[in-house]
C-alpha positions in Angstrom: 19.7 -26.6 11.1 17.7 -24.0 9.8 20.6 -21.9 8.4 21.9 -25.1 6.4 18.6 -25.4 4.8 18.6 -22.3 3.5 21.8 -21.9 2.4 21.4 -25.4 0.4 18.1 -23.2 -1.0 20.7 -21.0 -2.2 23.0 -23.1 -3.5 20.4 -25.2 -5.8 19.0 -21.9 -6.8 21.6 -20.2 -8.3 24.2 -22.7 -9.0 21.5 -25.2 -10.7 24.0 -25.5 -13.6 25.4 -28.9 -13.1 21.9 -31.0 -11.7 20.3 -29.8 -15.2 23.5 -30.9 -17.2 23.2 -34.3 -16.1 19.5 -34.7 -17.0 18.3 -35.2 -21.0 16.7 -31.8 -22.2 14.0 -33.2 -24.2 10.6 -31.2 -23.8 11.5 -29.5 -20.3 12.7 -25.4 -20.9 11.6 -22.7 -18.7 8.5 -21.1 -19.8 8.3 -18.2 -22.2 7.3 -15.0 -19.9 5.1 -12.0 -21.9 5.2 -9.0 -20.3 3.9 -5.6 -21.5 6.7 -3.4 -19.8 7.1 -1.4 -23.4 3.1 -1.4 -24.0 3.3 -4.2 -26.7 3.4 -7.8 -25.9 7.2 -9.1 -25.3 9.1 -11.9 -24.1 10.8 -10.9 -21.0 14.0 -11.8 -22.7 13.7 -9.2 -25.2 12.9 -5.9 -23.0 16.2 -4.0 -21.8 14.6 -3.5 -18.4 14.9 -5.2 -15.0 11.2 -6.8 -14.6 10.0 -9.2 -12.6 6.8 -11.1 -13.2 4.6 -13.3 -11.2 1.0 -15.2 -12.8 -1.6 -14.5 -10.8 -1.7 -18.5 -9.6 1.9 -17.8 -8.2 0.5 -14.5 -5.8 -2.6 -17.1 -4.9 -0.1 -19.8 -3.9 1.7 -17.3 -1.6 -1.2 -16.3 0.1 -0.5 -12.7 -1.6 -3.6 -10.5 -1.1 -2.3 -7.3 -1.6 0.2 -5.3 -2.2 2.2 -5.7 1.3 2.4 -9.5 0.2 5.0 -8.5 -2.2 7.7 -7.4 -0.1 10.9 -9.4 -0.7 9.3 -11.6 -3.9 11.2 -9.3 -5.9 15.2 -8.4 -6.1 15.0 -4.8 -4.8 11.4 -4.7 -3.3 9.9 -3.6 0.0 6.5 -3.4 0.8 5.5 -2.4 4.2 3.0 0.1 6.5 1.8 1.0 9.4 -1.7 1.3 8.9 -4.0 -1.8 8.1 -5.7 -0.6 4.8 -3.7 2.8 3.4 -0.7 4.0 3.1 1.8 1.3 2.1 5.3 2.4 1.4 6.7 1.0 -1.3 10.3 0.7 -1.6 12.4 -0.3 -4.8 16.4 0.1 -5.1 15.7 2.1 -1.8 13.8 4.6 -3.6 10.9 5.3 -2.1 8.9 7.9 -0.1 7.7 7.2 3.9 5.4 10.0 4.1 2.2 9.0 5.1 -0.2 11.8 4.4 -2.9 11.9 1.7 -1.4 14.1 -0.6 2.0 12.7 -0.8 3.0 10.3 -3.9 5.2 7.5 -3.5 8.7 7.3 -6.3 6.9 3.4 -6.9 3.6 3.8 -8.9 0.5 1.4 -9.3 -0.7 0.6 -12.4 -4.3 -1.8 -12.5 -4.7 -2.3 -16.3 -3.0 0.5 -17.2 -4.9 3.2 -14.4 -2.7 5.2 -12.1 -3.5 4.2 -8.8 -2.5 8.0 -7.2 -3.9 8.1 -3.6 -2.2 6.1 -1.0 -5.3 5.5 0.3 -6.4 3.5 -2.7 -3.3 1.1 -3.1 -3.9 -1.2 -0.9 -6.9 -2.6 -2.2 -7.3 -6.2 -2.4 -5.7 -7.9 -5.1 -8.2 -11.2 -6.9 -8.7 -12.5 -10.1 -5.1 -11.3 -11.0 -3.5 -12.0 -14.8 0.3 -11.0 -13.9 2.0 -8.5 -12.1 5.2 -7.1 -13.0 8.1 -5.4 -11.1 9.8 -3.2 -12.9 12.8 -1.4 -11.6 14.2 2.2 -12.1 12.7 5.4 -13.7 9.8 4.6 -16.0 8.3 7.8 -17.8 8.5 7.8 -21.6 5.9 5.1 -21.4 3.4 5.0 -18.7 1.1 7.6 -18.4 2.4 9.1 -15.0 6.1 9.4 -14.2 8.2 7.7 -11.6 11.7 7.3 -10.6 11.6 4.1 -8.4 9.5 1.9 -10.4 6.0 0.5 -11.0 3.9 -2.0 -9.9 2.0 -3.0 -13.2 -0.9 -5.1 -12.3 -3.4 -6.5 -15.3 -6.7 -8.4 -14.0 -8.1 -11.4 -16.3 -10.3 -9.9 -18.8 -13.4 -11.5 -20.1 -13.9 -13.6 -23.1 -16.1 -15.4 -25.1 -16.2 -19.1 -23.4 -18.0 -19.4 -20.1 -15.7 -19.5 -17.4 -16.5 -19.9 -13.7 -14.2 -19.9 -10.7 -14.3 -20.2 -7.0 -11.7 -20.7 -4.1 -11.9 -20.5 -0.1 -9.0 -20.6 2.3 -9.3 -21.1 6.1 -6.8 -20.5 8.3 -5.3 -19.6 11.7 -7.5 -17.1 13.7 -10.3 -17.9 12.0 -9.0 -16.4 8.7 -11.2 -16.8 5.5 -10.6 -15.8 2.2 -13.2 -16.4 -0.2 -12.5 -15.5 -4.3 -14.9 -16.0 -7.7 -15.3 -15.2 -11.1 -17.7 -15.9 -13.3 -18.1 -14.7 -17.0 -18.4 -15.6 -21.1 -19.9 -14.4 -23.8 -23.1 -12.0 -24.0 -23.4 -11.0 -27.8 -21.0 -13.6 -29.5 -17.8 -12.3 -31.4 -18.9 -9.1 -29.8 -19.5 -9.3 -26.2 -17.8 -10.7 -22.9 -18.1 -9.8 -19.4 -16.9 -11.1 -16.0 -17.5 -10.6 -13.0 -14.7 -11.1 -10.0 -15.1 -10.9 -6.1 -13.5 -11.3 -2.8 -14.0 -11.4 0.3 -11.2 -11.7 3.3 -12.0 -11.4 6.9 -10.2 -12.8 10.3 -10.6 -12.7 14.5 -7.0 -10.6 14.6 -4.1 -11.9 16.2 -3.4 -9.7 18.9 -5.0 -9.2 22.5 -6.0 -6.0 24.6 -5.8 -6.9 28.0 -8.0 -4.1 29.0 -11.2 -5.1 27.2 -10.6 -8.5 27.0 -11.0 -8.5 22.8 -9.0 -9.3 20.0 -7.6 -6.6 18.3 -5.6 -6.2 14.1 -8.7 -7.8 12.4 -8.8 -7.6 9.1 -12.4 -7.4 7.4 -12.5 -6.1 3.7 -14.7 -6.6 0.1 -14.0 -6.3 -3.3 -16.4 -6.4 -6.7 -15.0 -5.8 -10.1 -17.1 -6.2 -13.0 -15.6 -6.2 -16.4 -16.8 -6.2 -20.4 -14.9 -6.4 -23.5 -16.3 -4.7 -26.6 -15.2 -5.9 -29.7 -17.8 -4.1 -32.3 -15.5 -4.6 -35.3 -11.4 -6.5 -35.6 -10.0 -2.8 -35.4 -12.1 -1.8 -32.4 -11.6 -3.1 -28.6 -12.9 -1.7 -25.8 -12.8 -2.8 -22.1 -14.8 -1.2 -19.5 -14.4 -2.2 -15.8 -16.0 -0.7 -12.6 -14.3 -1.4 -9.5 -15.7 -1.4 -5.4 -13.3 -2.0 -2.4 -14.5 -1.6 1.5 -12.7 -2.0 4.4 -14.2 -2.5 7.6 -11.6 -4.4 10.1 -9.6 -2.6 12.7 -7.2 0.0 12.7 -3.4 -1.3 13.1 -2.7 -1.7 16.8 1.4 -1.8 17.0 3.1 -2.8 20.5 4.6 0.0 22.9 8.1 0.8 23.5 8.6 3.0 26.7 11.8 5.1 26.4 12.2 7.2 29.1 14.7 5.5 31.9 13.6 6.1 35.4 17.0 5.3 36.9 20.7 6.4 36.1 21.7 2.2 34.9 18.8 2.4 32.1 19.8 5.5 30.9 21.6 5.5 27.6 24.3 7.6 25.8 21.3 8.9 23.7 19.0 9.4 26.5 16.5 7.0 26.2 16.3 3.5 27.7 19.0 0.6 26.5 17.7 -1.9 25.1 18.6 -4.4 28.0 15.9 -2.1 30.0 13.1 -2.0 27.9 9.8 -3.6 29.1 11.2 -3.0 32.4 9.9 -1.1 35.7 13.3 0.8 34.8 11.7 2.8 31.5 8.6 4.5 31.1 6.4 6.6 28.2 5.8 10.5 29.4 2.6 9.1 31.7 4.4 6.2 33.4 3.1 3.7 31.6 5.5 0.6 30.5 4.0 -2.9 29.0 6.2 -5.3 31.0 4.8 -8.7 30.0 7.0 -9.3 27.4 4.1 -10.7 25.2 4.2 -9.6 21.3 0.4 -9.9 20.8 -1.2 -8.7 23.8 -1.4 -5.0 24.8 -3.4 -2.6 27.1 -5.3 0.5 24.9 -8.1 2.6 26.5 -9.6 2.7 22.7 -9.6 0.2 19.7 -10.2 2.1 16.2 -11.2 0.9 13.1 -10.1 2.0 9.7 -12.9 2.5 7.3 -11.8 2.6 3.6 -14.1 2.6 0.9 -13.1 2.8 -2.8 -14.6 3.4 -6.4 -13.2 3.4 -10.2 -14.7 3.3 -13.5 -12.7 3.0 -16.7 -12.4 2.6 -20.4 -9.4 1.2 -22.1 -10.2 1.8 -25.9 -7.9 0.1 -28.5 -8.3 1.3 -32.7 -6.2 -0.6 -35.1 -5.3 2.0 -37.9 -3.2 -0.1 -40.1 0.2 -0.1 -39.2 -0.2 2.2 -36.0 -2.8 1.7 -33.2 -4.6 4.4 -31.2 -5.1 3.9 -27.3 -7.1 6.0 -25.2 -7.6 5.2 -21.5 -10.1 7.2 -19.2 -9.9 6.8 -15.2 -12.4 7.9 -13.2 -11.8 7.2 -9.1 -12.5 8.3 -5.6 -11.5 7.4 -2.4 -12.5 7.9 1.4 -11.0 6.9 4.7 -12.5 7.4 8.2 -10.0 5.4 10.7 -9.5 6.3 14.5 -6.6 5.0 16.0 -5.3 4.5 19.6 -1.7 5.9 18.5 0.2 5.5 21.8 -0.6 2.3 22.3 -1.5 2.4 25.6 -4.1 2.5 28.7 -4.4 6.7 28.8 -5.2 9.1 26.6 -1.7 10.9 25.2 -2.1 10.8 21.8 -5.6 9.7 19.5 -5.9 10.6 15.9 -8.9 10.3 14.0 -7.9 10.4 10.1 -10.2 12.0 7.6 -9.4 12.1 4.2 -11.6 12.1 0.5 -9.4 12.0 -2.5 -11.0 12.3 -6.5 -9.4 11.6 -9.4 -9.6 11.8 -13.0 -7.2 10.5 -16.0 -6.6 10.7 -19.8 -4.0 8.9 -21.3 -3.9 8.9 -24.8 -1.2 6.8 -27.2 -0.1 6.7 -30.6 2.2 3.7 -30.9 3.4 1.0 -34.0 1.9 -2.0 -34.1 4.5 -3.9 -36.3 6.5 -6.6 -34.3 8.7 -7.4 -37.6 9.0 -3.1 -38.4 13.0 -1.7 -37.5 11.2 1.1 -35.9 8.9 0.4 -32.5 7.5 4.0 -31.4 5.0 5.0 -28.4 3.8 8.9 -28.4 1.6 10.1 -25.5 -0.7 12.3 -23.7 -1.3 11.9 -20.2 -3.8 14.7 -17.9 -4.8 14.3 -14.8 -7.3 16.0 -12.5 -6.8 15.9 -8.4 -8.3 16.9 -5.1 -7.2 15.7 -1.8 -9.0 16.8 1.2 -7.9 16.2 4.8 -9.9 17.0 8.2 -7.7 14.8 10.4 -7.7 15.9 13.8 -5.1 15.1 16.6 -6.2 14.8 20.4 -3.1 15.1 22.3 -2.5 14.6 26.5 -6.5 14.6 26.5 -5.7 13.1 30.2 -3.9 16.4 31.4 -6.7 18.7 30.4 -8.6 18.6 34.2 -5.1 20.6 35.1 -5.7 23.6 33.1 -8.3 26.4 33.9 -10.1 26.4 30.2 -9.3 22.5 30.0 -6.6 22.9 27.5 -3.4 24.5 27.1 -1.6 25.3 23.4 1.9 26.1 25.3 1.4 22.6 26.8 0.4 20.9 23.6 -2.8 19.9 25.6 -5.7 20.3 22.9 -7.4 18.7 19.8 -5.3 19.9 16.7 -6.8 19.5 13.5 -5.4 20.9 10.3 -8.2 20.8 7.3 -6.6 21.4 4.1 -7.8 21.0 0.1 -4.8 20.1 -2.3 -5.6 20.2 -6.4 -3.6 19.1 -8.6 -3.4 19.5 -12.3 -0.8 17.6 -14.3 0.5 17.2 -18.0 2.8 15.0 -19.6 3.8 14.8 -23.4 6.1 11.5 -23.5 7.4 8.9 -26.0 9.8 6.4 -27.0 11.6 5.2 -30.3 13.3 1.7 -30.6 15.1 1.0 -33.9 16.7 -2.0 -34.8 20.1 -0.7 -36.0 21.3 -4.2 -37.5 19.9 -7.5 -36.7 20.9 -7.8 -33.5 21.6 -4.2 -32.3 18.8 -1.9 -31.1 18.8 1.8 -30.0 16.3 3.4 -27.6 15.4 6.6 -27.4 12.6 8.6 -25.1 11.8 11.9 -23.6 9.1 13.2 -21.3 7.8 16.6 -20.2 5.8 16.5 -17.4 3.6 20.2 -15.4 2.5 19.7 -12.0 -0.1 22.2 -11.1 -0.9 22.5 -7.0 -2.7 24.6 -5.5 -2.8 24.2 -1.8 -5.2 25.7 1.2 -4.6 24.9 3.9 -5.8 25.8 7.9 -4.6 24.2 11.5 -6.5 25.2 14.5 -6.7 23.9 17.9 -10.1 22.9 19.5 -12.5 22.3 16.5 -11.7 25.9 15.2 -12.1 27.3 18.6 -8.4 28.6 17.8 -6.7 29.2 14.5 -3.5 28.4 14.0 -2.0 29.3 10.9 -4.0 29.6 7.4 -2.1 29.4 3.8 -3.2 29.8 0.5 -0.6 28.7 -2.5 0.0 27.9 -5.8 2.9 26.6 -7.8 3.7 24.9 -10.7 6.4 21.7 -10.7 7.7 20.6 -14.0 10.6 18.5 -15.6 12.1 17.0 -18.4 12.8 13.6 -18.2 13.9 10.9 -20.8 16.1 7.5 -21.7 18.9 6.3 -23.9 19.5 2.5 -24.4 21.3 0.2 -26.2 20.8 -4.0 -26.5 23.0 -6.5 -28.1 21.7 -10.2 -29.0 25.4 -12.0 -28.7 23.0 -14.9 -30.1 19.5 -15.4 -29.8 19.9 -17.1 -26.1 22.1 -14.3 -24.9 21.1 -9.9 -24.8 23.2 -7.2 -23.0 21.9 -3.9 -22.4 23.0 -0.4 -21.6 20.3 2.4 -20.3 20.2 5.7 -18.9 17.4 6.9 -17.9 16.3 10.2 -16.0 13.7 10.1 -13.5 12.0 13.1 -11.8 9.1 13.3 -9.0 7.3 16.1 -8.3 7.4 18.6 -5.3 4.2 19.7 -3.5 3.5 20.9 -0.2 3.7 19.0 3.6 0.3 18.0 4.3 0.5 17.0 7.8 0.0 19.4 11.1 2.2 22.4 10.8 2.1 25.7 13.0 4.4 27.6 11.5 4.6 29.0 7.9 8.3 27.5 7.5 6.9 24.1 7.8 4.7 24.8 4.3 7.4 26.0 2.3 7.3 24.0 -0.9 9.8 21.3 -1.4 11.3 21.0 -4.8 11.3 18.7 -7.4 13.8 15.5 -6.8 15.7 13.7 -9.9 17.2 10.7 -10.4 19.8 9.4 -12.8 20.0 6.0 -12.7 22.9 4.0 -15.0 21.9 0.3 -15.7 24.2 -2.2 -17.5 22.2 -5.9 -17.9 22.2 -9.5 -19.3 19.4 -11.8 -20.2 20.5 -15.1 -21.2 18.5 -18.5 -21.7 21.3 -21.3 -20.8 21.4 -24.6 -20.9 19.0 -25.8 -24.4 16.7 -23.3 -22.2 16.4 -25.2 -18.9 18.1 -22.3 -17.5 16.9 -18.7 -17.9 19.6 -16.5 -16.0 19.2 -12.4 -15.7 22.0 -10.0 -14.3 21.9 -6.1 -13.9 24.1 -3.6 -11.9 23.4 0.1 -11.2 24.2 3.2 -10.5 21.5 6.0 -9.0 22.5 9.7 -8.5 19.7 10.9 -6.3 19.3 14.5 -6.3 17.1 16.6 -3.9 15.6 13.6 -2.5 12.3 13.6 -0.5 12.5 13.4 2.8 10.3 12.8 5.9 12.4 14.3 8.3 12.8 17.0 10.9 14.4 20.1 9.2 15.8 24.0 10.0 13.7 26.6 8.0 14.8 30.0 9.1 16.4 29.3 12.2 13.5 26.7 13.2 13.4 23.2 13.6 10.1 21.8 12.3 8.7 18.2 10.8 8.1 18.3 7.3 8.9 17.1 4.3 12.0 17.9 2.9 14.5 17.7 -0.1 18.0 16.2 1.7 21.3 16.3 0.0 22.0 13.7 -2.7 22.1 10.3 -2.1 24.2 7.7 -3.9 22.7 4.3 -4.8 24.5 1.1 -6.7 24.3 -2.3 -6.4 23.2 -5.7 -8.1 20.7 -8.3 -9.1 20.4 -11.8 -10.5 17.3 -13.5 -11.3 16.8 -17.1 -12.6 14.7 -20.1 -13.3 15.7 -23.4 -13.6 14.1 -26.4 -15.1 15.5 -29.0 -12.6 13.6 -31.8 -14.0 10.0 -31.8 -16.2 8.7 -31.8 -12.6 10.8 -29.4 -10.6 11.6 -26.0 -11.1 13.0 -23.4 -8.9 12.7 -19.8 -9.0 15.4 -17.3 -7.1 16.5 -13.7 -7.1 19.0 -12.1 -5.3 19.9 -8.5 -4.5 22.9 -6.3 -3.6 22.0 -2.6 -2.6 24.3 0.6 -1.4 22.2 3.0 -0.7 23.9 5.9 1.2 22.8 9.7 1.6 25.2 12.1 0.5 25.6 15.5 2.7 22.7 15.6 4.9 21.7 17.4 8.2 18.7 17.8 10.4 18.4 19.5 13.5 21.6 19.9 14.3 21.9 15.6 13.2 24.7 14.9 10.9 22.9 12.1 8.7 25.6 12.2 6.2 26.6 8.6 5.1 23.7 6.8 6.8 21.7 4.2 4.9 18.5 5.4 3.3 15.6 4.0 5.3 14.2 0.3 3.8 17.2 -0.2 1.5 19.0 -3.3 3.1 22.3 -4.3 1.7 21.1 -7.9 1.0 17.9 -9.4 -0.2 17.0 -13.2 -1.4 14.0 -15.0 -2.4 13.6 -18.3 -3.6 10.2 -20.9 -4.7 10.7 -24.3 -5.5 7.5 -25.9 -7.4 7.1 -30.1 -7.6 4.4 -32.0 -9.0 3.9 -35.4 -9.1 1.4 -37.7 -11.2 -0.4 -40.3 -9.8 -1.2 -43.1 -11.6 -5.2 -43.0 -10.6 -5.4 -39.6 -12.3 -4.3 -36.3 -11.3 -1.2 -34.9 -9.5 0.3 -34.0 -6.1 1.5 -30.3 -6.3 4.2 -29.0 -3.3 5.8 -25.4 -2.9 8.3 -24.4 -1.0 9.2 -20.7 -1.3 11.7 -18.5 1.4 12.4 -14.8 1.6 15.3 -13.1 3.2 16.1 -9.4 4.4 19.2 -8.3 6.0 18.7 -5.5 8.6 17.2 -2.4 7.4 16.8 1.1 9.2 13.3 2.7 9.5 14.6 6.2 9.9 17.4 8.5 8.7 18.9 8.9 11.7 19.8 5.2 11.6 19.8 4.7 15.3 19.7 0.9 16.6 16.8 0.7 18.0 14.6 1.8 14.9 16.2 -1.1 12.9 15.2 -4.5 12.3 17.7 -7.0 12.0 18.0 -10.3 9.2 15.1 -12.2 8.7 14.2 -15.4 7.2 10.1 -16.0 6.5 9.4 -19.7 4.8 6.1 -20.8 3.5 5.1 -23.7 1.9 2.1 -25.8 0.3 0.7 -29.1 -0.4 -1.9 -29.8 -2.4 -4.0 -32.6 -4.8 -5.3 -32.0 -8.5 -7.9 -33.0 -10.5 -6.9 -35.0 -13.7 -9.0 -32.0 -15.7 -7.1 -28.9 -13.9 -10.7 -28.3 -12.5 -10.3 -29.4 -8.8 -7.9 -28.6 -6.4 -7.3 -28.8 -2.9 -4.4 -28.7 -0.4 -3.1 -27.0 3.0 -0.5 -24.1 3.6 1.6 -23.0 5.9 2.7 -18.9 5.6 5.8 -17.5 8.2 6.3 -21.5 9.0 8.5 -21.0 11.5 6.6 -18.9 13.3 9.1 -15.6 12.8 8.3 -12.2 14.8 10.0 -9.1 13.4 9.4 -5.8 13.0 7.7 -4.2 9.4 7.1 -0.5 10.6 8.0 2.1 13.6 7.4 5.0 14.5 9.0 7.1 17.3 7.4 9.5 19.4 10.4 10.7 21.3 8.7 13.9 22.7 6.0 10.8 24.3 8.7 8.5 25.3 7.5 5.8 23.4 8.1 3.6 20.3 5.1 2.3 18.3 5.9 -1.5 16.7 4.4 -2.6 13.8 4.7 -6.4 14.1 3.9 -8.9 11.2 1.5 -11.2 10.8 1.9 -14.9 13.1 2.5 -17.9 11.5 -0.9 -19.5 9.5 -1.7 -22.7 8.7 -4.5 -23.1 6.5 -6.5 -25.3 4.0 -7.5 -24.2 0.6 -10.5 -25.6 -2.0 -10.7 -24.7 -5.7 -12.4 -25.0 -8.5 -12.6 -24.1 -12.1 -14.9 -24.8 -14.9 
């Protein structure tokens, strides 16, 4: 039953053609969509990149709260982590980076009103009183202040203005969830100055159980303030100034545990470990005999239950002159971040493996632009300045078989790998980037694009392990080195009429190397990696069908990864060690379509729908032949869908319904690709209901997120050397009620 519904879903998504035919066109088109992909106001229509956008009231009716909410919404998108408030890895086209240390930077960046969001330990901050969001996909560098080569995340908050506006909403929902939102703000000094002022707070009981204390554990408990004014001394002059406060006090992610080891000869598999028709069995255990036999996704036994602390700050100016026909934009970041979370990382009732994670990160940005201003000028031009100022410190520590240590004369052993490692390290980082972009409109309806970017990464790195709070060093390195590119894009678009564009785009994308910042006892495993590049091939269509009831968007592509980034066990003169390292190049191509159909004035529908190849090229590790494997969160389909209805009543006001679906086909959480770090197709469904006001002041209604109640897996990571998988599980179905209200 299930599996009809959704492919019906499909089918009136994408094939839509026919239902809007049949219905008279008068006053019902799609909606014009602005986006600011190119730094000027656009229609989407017009911009030769693949860009999804979302209104803030869209992320609020999908219960989207941050930036893990967005997995799947667009074609080409994961979002996922392992950790409750840092870290999130962020997939797009399968580029991406799964490294989860503080001074790693993903191939996706963050942009909040034009700020790079750097640390991962900052990008999971809550996201409230939103404008739009906008996806966009491939490298992006001869615009934005900081280069990437998957894509960025371009998130604008609403600003303030002159009328009084005040806003408030509260959700409740399963496990006691609440999420509470406002925003209040208007006009100080009239014509001159506005400010608002935007809050949330979220915080639930958790979902999952420890059977050994008898509480619940995966709570989630975080605040966020942002205060915001916009200057406007003169009509050349705007400035907007924002200050920004996140905390996180709810638990540390508590995944479920997988025992590996078999304990009989019928268990065992060709790789070693426990088949999967053995696990939670008496059959398998983890290296200290433990197994979690109940079979119960949410309930676990853990000696210990963390909490990870996050607490966030950022102050910035985004100043705007208007010189005639060229405007002047300078935008100053200033940011830090601090996490303190302990975590019970086996997953279990003994002490094998606890790891208390200590990290401070500070950052400091100037952007500065020179760019047209013109929209009826043949020329459009954007010339840049971007610096940045770094420093990442780490003082995580690693207690490891703390249970064995009453076997050992001095209560710890270093050949046994019985001890407290901890591996404090300072990373600064200096960068500089010249960039800029030129689009001229070579006739009336063909334009050329050209842009180029250099970019200097300056790291220096010192780093120390030691064993025992210093009682033993380890291994102490001081280094410096410098990473820097070239980067640019070429692009052509054709309007074949003013309802119909095709584009053509290369564009080269680079990402720094840098230095592994996790433990490492050797001086192999702090070799630098290198720089990796991407050149990505993109041919597109945007196309408004229909008398405009039909907007419809296609793209192919073609990535050539080179010297890609990987998380990954590696040989470095004759040793195997963990690092981070640059494979062999990968291959990447596939396909998207987007569109949005005005089925009636009343119903529209929304879908998007990927196809992705994304293979590594010559690759081994340890001895592993990787070659030809799937990149890790890159499945070869994708499919999301949102169907909106409203309905008027004739007392006043209007019943609103939403219906939205998301699917994944299987996707591999490591490079080896093995089965059993995998997690197979996936449907989630949501929907709402809800009733308003005749003024679009009041509104009300219930939810229902994961309806059907859908358990999969979002992260895993493998401790072979314990005997032990760690499961990241989602979140359980929630049904909810919301309340809103504008003024």
């Amino acid at each position: 039953m299930r599996s009809i519904l959704f492919a019906g879903c499909a089918a009136l998504a994408l094939s839509t053609g026919s239902a809007v035919a049949q219905e008279s066109a008068e006053g019902v088109a799609v909606d014009e969509v602005v986006v600011t992909a190119q730094k000027r106001s656009e229609n989407l229509q017009d911009v030769p990149v693949s860009v999804t956008a979302f209104s803030g009231q869209s992320l609020t009716d999908r219960g989207v709260t941050n930036v893990i909410g967005l997995n799947n919404l667009a074609p080409g998108l994961r979002v996922s982590s392992g950790d409750a408030a840092a870290n999130p890895k962020i997939f797009i086209r399968g580029v991406g980076l799964s490294d989860f240390n503080p001074n790693s930077s993903s191939g996706v960046g963050i942009y909040v009103d034009g700020v790079y969001v750097s640390s991962p330990l900052a990008q999971m901050a809550g996201f409230f009183d939103i404008g739009q969001i906008e996806i966009l996909r491939g490298p992006q560098g001869t615009l934005y202040g900081r280069n990437t080569n998957g894509g960025a995340v371009n998130l604008t908050t609403r600003r303030p203005t002159q009328a009084f506006t005040a806003e408030a909403a509260a959700e409740y929902a399963t496990y006691d969830a609440v999420n509470l939102t406002g925003a209040v703000g208007g006009g100080v000094i009239p014509g001159v100055l506005a400010v608002r002022a935007a809050g949330q707070l979220v915080d639930d009981g958790g979902y999952a159980y420890n059977r050994v204390t008898g509480n619940d554990l995966n709570e989630t408990r975080y605040w966020a303030l942002r205060l915001s004014a916009l200057y406007t001394p003169t009509e050349t002059i705007e400035a907007l100034f924002q200050v920004n406060r996140f905390a996180n006090r709810g638990d540390a992610t508590q995944p479920q545990h997988r025992a590996l080891f078999p304990l009989t000869p019928g268990a065992t598999g060709s790789d070693g470990f426990c088949t999967p028709a053995f696990y939670g069995t008496a059959q398998c255990s983890d290296a200290f005999g433990y197994v979690d036999t109940d079979g119960e996704d949410r309930a676990l036994d853990a000696n210990s239950e963390g909490k990870d602390k996050i607490d966030l700050f950022g102050a910035s100016a985004h100043i705007t002159w208007e010189l005639g026909q060229v405007s002047l934009v300078s935008v100053t970041a200033w940011s830090w971040a601090h996490r303190n979370a302990f975590e019970n990382t086996d997953a279990n009732p003994y002490q094998m493996l606890e790891i208390n994670y200590l990290a401070r990160q500070r950052q400091f940005t100037q952007e500065l632009r020179l760019q047209s201003n013109d929209p009826d000028a043949r020329l459009k031009w954007v010339l840049g300045a971007y610096y940045m100022d770094e420093t990442v410190k780490d003082a995580s520590t690693q207690d490891v078989l703390r249970d064995l240590r009453p076997f050992f004369p001095d209560g710890f052993s270093l050949a046994d790998s019985v001890a407290a490692f901890s591996y404090p390290y300072t990373q600064s980082t200096k960068s500089y980037a010249a960039f800029g972009q030129a689009d001229y409109q070579v006739t009336d309806r063909l334009t050329a694009t050209v842009g180029l970017r250099y970019s200097a990464d300056d790291k220096s790195f010192d780093y120390r392990s030691q064993a025992e709070g210093g009682l033993i060093v380890l291994l102490t390195s001081q280094q410096n080195k410098t990473f820097s590119a070239w980067s640019g894009r070429l692009g052509l678009r054709y309007e074949v009429s003013d309802d119909v564009g095709v584009y053509a785009t290369y564009n080269r994308g680079f990402k720094s190397g840098g230095f592994f910042g996790g433990l490492a006892t050797t001086p192999e495993e702090l070799i630098p990696y290198d720089n990796e590049t991407l050149d990505a091939f993109e041919i597109g269509l945007k196309s408004e069908l229909l008398e405009r009831r039909l907007r419809l968007n296609l793209s192919a592509f073609y990535y050539d990864y080179q010297d890609q980034q990987v998380f990954a066990q590696a040989l470095r003169n004759g040793l195997t060690v963990l690092v981070l390292d640059n494979a062999a190049n990968s291959e990447v191509y596939g396909a998207e379509i987007e569109a949005t159909a005005k089925i009636t004035r009343n119903l529209s529908i929304d879908a998007g729908l990927a196809l992705l190849d994304a293979t590594y090229g010559e690759y081994v590790s340890q001895g592993d032949d990787f070659s030809g494997n799937r990149l890790p969160q890159s499945p070869k389909l994708t499919f999301n869908m949102a169907a909106n209805y409203s309905h008027p009543l004739p007392a006043g006001g209007e019943l609103l319904g939403t219906v939205d679906a998301a699917y994944s086909s299987k996707v591999y959480f490591d490079n080896s690709n093995a089965d059993r770090l995998s997690q197979d197709g996936v449907w989630v469904v949501g929907a709402q209901a809800g009733w308003r006001s005749t003024d679009g002041r009041i509104e009300a209604g219930v939810f229902a997120r994961n309806l059907f109640d859908e358990t999969y897996v979002v992260s895993i990571s493998n401790i072979d050397s314990l005997g032990e998988d760690l499961l990241g599980l989602n979140r359980p179905r929630s049904l909810g009620a919301f309340l809103r209200y504008r003024y």
